[in-house]
N, C-alpha and C positions, 0 to 999 in steps of 0.2 A: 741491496745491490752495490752500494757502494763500499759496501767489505771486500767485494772481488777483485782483483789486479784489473782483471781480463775489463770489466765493468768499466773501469776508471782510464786506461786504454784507449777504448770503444768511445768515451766521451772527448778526449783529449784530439783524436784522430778526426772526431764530428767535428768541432769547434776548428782544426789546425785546415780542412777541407772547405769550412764556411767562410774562414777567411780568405783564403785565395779565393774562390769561386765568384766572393763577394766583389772582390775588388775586382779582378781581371771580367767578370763576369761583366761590370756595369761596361766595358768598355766594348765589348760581345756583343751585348743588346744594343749600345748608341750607335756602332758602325755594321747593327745587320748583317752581321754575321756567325749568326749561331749555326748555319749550316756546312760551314767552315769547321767550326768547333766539335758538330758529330763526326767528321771527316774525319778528324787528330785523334780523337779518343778508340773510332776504329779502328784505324790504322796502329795506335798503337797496340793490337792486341799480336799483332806480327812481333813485335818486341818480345812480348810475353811467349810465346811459341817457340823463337830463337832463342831467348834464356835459358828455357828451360830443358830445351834441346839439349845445350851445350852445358849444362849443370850450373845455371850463375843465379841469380835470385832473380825474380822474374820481372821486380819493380824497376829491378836496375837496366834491364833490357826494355823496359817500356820506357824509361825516361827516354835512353838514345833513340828507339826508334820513333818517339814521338814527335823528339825534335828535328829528329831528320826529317820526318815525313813532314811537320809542318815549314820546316825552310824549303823542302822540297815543292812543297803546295804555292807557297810563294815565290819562289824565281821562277817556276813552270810558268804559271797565272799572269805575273808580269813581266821576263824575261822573252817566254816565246810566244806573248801573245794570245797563247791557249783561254778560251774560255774558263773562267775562274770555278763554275759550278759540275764543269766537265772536267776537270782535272782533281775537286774532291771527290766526287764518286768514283774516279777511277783508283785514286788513294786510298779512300775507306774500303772498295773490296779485294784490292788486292791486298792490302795491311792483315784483313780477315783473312784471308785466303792462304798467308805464308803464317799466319799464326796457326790456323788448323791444320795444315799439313807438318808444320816441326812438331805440332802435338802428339800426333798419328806417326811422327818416327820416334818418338821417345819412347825408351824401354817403360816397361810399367804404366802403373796409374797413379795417376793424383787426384785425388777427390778435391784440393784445393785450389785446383785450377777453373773448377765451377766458380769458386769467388771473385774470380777476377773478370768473368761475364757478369754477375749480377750483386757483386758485393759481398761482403761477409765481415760487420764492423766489427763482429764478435769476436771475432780471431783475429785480430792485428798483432802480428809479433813487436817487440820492440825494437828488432831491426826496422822496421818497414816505418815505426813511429819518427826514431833518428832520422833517416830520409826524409819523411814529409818538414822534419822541422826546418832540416838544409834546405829543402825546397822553397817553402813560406817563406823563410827570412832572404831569399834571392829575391823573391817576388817582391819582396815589400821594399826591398832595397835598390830596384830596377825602376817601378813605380814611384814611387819616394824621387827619382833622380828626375826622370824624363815627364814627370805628371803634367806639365802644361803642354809642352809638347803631343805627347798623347791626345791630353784632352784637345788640344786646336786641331788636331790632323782627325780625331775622330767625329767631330762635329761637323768640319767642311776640310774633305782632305785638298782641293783645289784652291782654296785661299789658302793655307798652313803652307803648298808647294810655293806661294807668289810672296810669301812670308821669309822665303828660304829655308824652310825646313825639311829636314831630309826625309823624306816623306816615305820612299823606298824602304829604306834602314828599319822607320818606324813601324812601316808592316811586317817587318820580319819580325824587330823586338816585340810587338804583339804576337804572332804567329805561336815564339816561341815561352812566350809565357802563360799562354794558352793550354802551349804542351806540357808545361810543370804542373800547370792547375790540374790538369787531367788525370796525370800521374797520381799528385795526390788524394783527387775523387774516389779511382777506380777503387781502393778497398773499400769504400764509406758504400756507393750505387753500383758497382762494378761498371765494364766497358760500356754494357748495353743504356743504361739510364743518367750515365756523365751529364750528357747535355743538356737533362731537365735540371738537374742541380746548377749547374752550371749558369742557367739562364734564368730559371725560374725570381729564386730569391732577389735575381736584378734585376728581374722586370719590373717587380712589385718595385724594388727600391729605385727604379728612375721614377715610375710613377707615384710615389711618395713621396720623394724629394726635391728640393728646387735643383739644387746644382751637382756636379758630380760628384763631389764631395761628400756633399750627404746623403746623396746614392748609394756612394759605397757603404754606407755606414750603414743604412738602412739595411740594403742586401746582407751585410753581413751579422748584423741582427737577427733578422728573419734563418738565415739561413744556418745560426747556431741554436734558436730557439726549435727550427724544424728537425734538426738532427737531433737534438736532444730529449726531444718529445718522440721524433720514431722512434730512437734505441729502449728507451722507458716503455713504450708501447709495447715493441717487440718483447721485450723480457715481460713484459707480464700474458702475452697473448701466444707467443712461442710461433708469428709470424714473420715472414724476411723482414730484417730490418730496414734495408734498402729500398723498397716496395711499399715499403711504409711510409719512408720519409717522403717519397715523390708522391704518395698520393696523399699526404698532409700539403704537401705547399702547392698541388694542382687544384686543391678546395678551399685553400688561403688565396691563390689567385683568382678564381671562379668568385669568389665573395667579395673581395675588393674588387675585381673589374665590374661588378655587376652596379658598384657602387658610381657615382660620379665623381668625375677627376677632381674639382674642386672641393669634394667632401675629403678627399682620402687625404687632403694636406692640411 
């Protein structure tokens, strides 16, 4: 397997996916909002629909409309008041909704637009690798800057506000690095299973770890050990790779949660 481009690819895109999901992921799970996070990755498939409409690469339309849609989910939520879980379900189906109708006016078919519903790590062009990597090194270099910030506003956003911290700001710059993370998932799980990747590997890693710090690290362990194990899987079994790796780290989480919280540290 690892005489293949394509092979080597497929792994590089797991591992560049596990780190963002890791990192932005532990901060998902500590402020309870992973329903948030199925919203954006929805919603971005309206991205995907529009790109491809207009003939652009389809990744590149899912980054913008993911971030729009998630600043969008944020000044809605706290600018007018809107209930916060009423305004991503209205996001997540209308995002679907104009993804599947620019699909239905594009001339032809693309049979590669199934991968962007449910993954296809096998086929990662090296365009789409270039992107993830501009992606990740934002993400680590957003995190990197704002990390204590984050972490105070995530833990008690109400003390962080009496702290001065801009508390506002820092749900957006979550919102929107949410929405890179996603971008970079969709080819490893596609739109539909983002969120288990997403949140999975970080649950385990807040519950294995003391501090966020080593949350992340954990999460992003796990959740390069888990991609690497489904793509391996998949090639020898000739099952969805993506569907493999969420139901490797939904039986890594079933087995450590069954375990007690002081064993798992």
């Amino acid at each position: 397997m690892w005489a293949h481009e394509f092979f080597r690819h497929a792994l590089l895109t797991g591992l560049l996916a596990s780190l963002a999901c890791g990192v932005v992921g532990t901060y998902v799970v500590t402020k309870r909002i992973v329903f948030l996070s199925g919203g954006i990755s929805h919603a971005a498939y309206g991205g995907i629909g529009l790109a491809c409409f207009l003939g652009w690469e389809p990744l590149w339309g899912a980054t913008v409309f993911a971030v729009l849609a998630a600043l969008g989910m944020g000044l809605v939520a706290k600018g007018a008041g809107q209930r916060e879980d009423t305004v991503i379900g209205v996001m997540w189906a209308v995002g679907m909704a104009i993804g599947i109708i620019f699909l239905s006016l594009t001339p032809g078919y693309s049979a590669d637009l199934m991968s962007y519903l449910f993954g296809s790590l096998l086929t990662v062009p090296k365009s789409d690798l270039l992107l993830m990597v501009g992606l990740d090194a934002a993400i680590l270099v957003a995190v990197a800057i704002f990390f204590h910030q984050l972490q105070a506003w995530a833990f008690d956003e109400e003390f962080a506000g009496l702290m001065g911290l801009p508390v506002r700001a820092l749900y957006l710059l979550l919102l929107g690095l949410i929405a890179l993370t996603v971008v970079i998932t969709i080819r490893v799980v596609g739109v539909i299973l983002v969120i288990a990747l997403l949140t999975i590997p970080s649950a385990l890693g807040v519950r294995l770890g003391g501090s966020l710090g080593r949350a992340m690290v954990w999460a992003v362990l796990l959740g390069s050990a888990l991609t690497t194990a489904g793509l391996c899987l998949s090639c020898y079994t000739n099952l969805p790779c993506g569907a493999l790796i969420i139901l490797l780290a939904g039986l890594v989480y079933l087995l450590v949660s069954c375990r007690p919280a002081s064993a798992t540290r």
